[in-house]
MARNU-360601 format. One record per residue (C-alpha): x, y, z. Coordinates in Angstrom, 2 decimals, padded with zeros to 5 digits. Example, Ala and Ser with C-alpha at 12.3 -4.5 7.8 and 13.67 -1.06 7.14 Angstrom:
! residues 2
       xx       yy       zz
   012.30  -004.50   007.80
   013.67  -001.06   007.14
//
This chain:
! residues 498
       xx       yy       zz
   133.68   127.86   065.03
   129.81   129.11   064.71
   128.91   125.63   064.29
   130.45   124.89   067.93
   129.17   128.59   069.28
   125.92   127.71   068.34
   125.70   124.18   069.40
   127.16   125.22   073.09
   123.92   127.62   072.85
   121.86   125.29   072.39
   123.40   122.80   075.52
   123.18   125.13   077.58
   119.08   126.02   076.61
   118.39   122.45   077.24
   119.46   122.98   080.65
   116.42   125.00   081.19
   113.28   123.12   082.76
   110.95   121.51   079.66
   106.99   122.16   079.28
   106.79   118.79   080.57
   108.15   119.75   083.73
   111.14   117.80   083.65
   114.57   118.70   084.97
   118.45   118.53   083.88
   120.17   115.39   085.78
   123.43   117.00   086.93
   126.70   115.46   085.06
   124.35   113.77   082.49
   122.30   114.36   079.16
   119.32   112.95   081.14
   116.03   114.39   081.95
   114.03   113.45   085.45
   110.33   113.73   084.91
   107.54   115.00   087.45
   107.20   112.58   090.58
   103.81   110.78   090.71
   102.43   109.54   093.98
   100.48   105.91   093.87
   096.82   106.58   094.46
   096.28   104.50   097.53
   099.00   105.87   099.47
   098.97   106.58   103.16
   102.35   107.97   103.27
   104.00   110.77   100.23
   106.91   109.30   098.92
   108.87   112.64   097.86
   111.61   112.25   095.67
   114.32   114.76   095.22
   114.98   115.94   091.78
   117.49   118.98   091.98
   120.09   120.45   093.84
   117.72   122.89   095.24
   115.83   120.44   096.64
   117.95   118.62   098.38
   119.65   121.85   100.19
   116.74   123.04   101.61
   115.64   119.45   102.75
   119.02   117.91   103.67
   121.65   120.68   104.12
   124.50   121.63   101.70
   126.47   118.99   103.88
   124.58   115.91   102.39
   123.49   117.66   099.00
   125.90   115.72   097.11
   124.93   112.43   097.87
   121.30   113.53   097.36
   120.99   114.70   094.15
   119.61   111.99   091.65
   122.30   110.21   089.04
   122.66   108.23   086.08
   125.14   106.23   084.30
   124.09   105.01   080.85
   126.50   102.53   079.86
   126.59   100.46   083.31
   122.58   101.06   083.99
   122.66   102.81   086.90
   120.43   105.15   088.64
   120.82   106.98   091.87
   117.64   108.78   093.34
   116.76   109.80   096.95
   113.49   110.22   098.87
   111.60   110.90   102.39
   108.66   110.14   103.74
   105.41   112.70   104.48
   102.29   112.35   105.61
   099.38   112.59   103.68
   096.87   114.12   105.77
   099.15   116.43   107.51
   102.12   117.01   105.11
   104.38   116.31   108.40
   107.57   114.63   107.38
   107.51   110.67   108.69
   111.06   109.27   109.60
   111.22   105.44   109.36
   113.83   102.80   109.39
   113.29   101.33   105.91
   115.92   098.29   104.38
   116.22   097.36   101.01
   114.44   094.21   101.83
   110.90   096.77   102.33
   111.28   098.99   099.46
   110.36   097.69   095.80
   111.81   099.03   092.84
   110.39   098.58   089.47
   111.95   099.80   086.34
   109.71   099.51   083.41
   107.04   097.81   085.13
   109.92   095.11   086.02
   110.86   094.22   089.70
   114.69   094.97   089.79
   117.20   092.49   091.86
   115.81   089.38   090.38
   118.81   089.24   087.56
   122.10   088.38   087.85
   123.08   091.43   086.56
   120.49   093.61   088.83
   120.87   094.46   092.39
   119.22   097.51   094.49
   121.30   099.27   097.52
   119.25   101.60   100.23
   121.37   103.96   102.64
   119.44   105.12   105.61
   120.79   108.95   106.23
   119.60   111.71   108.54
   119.51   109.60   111.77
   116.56   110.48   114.27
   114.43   109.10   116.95
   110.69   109.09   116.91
   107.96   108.36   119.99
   107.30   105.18   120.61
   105.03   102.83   122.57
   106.58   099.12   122.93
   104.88   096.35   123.85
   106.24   092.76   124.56
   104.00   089.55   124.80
   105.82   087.21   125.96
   105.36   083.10   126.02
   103.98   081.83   129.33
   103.62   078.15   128.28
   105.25   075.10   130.18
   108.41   075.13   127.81
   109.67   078.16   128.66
   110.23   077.11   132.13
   111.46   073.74   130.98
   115.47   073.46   132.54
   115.33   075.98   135.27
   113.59   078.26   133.40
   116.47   078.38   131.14
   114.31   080.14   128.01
   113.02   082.92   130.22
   116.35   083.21   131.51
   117.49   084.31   127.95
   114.48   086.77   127.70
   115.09   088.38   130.63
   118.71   089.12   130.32
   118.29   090.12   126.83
   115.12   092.81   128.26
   118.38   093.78   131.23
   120.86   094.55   128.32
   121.83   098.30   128.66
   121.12   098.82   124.70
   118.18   097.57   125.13
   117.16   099.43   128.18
   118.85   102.71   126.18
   116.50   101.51   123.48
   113.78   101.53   124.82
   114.35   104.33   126.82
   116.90   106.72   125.21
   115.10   109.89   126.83
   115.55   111.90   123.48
   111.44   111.10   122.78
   108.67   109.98   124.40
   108.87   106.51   124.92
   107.42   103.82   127.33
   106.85   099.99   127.47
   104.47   097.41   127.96
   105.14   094.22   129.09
   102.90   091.48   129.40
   102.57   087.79   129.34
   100.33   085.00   127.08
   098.53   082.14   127.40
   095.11   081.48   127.40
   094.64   085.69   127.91
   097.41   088.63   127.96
   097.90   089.66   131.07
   100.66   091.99   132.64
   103.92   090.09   134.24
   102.63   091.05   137.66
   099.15   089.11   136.71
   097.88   092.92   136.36
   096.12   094.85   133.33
   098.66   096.24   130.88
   100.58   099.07   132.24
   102.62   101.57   130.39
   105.75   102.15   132.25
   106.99   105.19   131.69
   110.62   104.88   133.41
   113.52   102.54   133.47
   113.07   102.00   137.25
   109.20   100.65   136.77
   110.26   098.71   134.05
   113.02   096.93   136.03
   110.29   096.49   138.66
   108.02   094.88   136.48
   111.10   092.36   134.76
   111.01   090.56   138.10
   107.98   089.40   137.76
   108.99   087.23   134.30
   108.89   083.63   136.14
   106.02   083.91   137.69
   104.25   080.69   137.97
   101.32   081.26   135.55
   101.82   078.47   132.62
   099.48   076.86   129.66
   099.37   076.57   125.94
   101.14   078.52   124.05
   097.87   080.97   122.81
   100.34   083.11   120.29
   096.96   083.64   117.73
   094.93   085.13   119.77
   097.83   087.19   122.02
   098.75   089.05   118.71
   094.75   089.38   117.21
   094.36   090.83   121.04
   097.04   092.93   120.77
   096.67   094.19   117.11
   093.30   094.97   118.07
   091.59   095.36   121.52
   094.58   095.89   123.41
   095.23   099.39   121.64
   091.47   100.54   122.49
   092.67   099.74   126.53
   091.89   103.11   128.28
   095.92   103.63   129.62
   097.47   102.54   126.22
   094.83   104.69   124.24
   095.57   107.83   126.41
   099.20   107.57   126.15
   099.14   107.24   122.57
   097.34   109.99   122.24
   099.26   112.33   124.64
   102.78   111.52   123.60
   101.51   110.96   119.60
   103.98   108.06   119.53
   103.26   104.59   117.07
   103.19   100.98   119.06
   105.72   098.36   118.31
   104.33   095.06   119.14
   107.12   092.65   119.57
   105.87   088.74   119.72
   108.35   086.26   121.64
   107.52   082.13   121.42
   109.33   079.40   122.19
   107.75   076.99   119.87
   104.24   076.91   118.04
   100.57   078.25   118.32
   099.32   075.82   120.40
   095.98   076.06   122.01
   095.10   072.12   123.37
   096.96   068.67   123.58
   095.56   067.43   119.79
   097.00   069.95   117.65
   098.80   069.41   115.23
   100.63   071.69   112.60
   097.83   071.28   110.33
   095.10   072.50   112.65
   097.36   075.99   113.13
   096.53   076.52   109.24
   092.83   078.06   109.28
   093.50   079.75   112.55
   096.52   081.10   110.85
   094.39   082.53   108.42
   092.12   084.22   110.37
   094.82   086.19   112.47
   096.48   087.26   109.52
   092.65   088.73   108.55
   092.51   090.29   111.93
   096.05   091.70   111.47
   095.24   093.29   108.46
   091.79   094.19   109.42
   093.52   096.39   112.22
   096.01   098.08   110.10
   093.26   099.64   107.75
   090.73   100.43   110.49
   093.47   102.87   112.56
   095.32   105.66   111.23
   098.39   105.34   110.21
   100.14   107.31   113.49
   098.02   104.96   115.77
   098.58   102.06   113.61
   100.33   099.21   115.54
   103.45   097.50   113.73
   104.05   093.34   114.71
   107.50   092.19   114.92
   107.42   088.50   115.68
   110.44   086.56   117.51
   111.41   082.94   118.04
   113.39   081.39   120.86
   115.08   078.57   119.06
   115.93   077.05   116.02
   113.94   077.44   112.58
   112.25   074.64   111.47
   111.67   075.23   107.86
   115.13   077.48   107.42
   114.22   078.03   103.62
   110.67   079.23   104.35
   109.55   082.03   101.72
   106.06   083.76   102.42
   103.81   082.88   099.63
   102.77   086.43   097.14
   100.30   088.80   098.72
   096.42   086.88   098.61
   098.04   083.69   098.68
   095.61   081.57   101.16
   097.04   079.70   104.05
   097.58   076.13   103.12
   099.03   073.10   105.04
   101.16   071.36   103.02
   102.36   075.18   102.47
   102.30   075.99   106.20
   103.52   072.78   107.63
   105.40   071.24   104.48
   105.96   067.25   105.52
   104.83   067.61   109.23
   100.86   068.39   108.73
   100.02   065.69   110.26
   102.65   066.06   113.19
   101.22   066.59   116.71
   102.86   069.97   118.08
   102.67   069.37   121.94
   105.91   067.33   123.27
   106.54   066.84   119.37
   106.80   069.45   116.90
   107.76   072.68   119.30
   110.86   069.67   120.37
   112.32   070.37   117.19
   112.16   073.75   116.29
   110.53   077.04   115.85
   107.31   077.72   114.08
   109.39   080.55   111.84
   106.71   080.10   108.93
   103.68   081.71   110.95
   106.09   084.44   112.32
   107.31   085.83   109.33
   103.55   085.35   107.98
   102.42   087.47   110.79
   105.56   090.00   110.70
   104.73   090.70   106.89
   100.45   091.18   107.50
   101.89   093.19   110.35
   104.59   095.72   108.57
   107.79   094.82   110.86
   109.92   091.83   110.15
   110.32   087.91   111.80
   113.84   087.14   113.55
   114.61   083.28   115.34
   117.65   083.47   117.87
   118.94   081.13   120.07
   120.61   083.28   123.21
   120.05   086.95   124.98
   122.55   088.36   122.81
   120.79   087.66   119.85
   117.34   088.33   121.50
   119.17   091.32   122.88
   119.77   092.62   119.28
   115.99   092.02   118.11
   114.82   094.46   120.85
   117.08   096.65   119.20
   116.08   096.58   116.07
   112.21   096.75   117.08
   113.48   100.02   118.52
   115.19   101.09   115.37
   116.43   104.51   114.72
   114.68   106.38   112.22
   116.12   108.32   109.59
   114.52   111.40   107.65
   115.70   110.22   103.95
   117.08   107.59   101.86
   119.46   106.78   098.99
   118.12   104.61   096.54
   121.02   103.15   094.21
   119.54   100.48   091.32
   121.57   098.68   088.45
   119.77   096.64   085.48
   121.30   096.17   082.20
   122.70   099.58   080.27
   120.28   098.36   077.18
   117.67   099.44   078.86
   118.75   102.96   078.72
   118.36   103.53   075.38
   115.18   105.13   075.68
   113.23   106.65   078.35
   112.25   104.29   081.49
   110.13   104.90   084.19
   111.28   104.10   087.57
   108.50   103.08   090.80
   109.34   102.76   094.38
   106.90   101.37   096.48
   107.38   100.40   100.70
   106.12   096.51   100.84
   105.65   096.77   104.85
   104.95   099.47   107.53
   102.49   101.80   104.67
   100.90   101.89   101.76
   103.40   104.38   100.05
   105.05   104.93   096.32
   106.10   106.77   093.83
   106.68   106.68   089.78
   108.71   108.97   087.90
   110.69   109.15   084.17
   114.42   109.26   083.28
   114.56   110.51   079.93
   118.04   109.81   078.13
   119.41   112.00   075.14
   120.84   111.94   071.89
   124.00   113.47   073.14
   126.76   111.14   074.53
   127.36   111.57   078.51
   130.42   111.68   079.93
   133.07   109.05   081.54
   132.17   107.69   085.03
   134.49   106.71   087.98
   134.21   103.60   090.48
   136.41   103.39   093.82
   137.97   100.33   094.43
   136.05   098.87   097.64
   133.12   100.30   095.68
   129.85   098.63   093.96
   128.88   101.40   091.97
   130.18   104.21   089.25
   129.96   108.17   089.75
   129.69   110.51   086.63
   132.16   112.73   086.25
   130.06   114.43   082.89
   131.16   116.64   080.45
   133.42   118.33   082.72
   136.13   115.62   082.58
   136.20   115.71   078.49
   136.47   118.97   077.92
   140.37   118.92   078.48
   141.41   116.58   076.00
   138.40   118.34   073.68
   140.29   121.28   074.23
   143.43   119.76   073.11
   141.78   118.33   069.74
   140.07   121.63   069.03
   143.18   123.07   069.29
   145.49   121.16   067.83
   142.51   121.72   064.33
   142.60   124.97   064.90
   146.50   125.22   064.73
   146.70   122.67   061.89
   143.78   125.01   060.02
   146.22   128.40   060.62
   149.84   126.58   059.81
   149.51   126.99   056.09
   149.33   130.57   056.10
   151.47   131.63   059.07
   154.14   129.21   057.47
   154.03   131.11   053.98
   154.03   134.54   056.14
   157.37   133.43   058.76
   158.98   132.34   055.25
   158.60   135.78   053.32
   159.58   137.12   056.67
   162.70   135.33   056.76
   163.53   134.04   053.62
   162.32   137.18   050.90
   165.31   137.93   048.94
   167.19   141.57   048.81
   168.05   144.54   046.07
   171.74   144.06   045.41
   173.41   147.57   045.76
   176.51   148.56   043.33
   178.97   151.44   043.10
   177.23   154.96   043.35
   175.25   156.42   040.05
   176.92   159.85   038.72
   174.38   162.77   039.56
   172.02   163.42   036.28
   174.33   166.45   034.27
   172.60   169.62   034.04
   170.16   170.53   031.00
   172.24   172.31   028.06
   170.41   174.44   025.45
   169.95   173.00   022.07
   172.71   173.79   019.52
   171.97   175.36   015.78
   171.77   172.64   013.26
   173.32   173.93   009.76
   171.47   172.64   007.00
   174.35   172.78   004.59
   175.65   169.95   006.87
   175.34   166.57   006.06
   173.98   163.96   008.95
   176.24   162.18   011.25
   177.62   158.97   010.12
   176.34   156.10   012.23
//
């Protein structure tokens, strides 16, 4: 029993925080080590690592689901984080998806094995300012069939969620629209406006099939709007009054296409530089005024299976254009499908994402999601293989669009066994139940030793209780006669006979 007294001591001492700085890992013999923020990073990303924590930064309502978690024998690890400013220390909602956010366990990227896979939950919705600005295509095809394509656009910009999108008067928001082809101009033929109301930006809609039509300029509409378009004395002041981040959002019916003889091929160098300019934009601003590209095609993908070559990779034509290189693009190409290889290229230099639909409600629901809801934190849930647990690990998160932001930090197992875990049944992943749900049965064991130590001698004592055996009483003894004085002895007598 002093044994167990004094290794229950010594549990509960480990729960204190190490010299190392790391902390206990509720319902587990884990440890979480200090959280390291990657050196280029233009946004903190703050992980939680105790229940403290997460109270004061999500409310005793969400604490639960906050707090980091482990489960050795499946792999898994639970962790949660938010976004801060650097310079300021503000906090920096976003609307992050798993498909953004890297995680690396042990220097290895984790969902690549069949028996990995990664799971982000968006929590604490909000909305943030926000400027949105809309180039749509002006070339001939978009007017092709009764200007059946702009028809599309413009009930999909009509849509009440889109309209409650883009202006959900909760924040700051307002909306640019404007129109490419050779240059960018508004839909009324005027500079870009920001229009600060529903009832101005209905106004302007009206103007979407106006008879102004050429090549499809999409290049230079998005280097122009990436670039000199945010230095444009109304978007610049707005920015800076209502401190709110421009969406970009890129609609085309087809291909870059800037004269009759091009063909996919010639789009690759001039691919190349606007992906240059779009990145050259990103790291000249700040990060608040830093303008995000979302890129969107009317149609049908071309290449459905397209994959954006690794970060550095230069723009190639047989990896741009695949087995039409040489095809002409004008009455040809932009026949068949959409150019969805250059618009994710462009929505990945540009931190927002690529989409292709085919009618306003899909268009309707890309609006949408350019105007995402932001939330204040995230639940990061990652599985790899339980060996891999079996000593300490470190764990990075890193944001692949939108900022340069990530974190590292180290789950250190221990010796001591952790307790059983539970999965629900329309459920992907276990929850730790710790040392809690053994100490019942461990109870019972102890107990039942501690009884089976004890029986020998309380048997031997309920036996002498119950079994000893009694005096046997007899008739009663005769009182002890009284003393008599001696008698004389006479000496002339001879002795008794025996």
């Amino acid at each position: 029993m002093k044994r167990l007294l004094l290794g229950l001591i010594l549990m509960v001492g480990a729960c204190e925080s190490a010299e190392d700085g790391s902390v206990p890992i509720e319902n587990s013999t884990y440890r979480m080590g200090q959280v390291e923020q990657l050196e280029d990073n233009e946004l903190e990303l703050e992980m939680f690592r105790t229940r403290e924590e997460c109270r004061a930064a999500v409310g005793p309502a969400d604490e639960d689901a906050c707090i980091p978690q482990v489960d050795r024998q499946n792999g898994e690890v639970r962790l949660s984080f938010r976004m801060r400013r650097k310079r300021t220390g503000d906090l920096h909602p976003l609307s992050l998806d798993k498909d953004v956010v890297q995680v690396s366990h042990m220097g290895s990227v984790v969902g690549v094995g069949a028996r990995q896979a990664v799971e982000l939950e968006a929590m604490g919705e909000q909305r943030a300012g926000q400027l949105f600005i809309v180039l749509i295509d002006g070339s001939g095809s978009m007017y092709e069939n009764d200007s059946a394509a702009l028809g599309k656009v413009y009930s999909a910009l009509k849509n009440k969620d889109v309209l409650d999108a883009f202006f959900p008067g909760t924040v700051d928001t307002g909306v640019v629209l404007l129109r490419f082809t050779k240059t960018v101009k508004g839909l009324d033929g005027g500079p870009p406006r920001v229009l600060n109301t529903r009832s101005e930006y209905k106004q302007m809609l009206e103007y979407i099939a106006s008879s102004e039509r050429g090549f499809t300029h999409l290049y230079d509409a998005v280097t122009y709007s990436m670039g000199p378009l945010m230095a444009e004395p109304a978007i610049e002041e707005w920015k800076t009054i209502h401190d709110a981040e421009p969406t970009i959002i890129a609609l085309t019916d087809g291909f870059n296409n800037e004269k009759g003889s091009d063909s996919c091929a010639t789009n690759a160098p001039r691919l190349q530089t606007v992906l240059e300019n779009i990145s050259m934009a990103r790291q000249q601003s700040s990060f608040q005024d830093r303008p995000t590209l979302y890129t969107v095609g009317l149609g049908r993908r071309l290449w459905p299976n397209f994959v954006v070559p690794e970060e550095g990779g230069k723009v190639r034509p047989k990896v741009l254009c695949g087995q039409y290189a040489d095809s002409m693009i004008n009455g040809s190409l932009e026949r068949i499908g959409i150019d969805n290889a250059s618009l994710s290229w462009m929505a990945l230099a540009g931190g927002g994402e690529s989409f292709v639909k085919n009618n306003d409600r899909g268009l309707a629901e890309v609006f949408k999601a350019a105007a995402a809801v932001r939330y204040g934190w995230f639940q990061l849930r990652y599985k790899v293989d339980g060996f891999h647990h079996r000593r300490s690990f470190e764990t990075k998160v890193k944001l692949l669009a939108f900022a340069r932001s990530g974190a590292t930090t180290t789950f250190h197992p221990s010796a001591w066994l952790d307790g059983p875990s539970v999965v629900a049944e329309d459920a992907r992943w276990r929850t730790p139940l710790g040392a809690g749900a053994t100490m019942g049965p461990l109870m019972t064991v102890l107990g039942m030793l501690v009884l089976l130590h004890f029986m020998g001698p309380a048997g031997f004592n309920a036996r002498r209780a119950m079994f000893r055996r009694a005096k046997k009483t007899g008739a009663a003894e005769a009182p002890p006669a009284e003393p008599t004085a001696p008698q004389a002895v006479d000496p002339n007598q001879p002795p008794p006979q025996a």
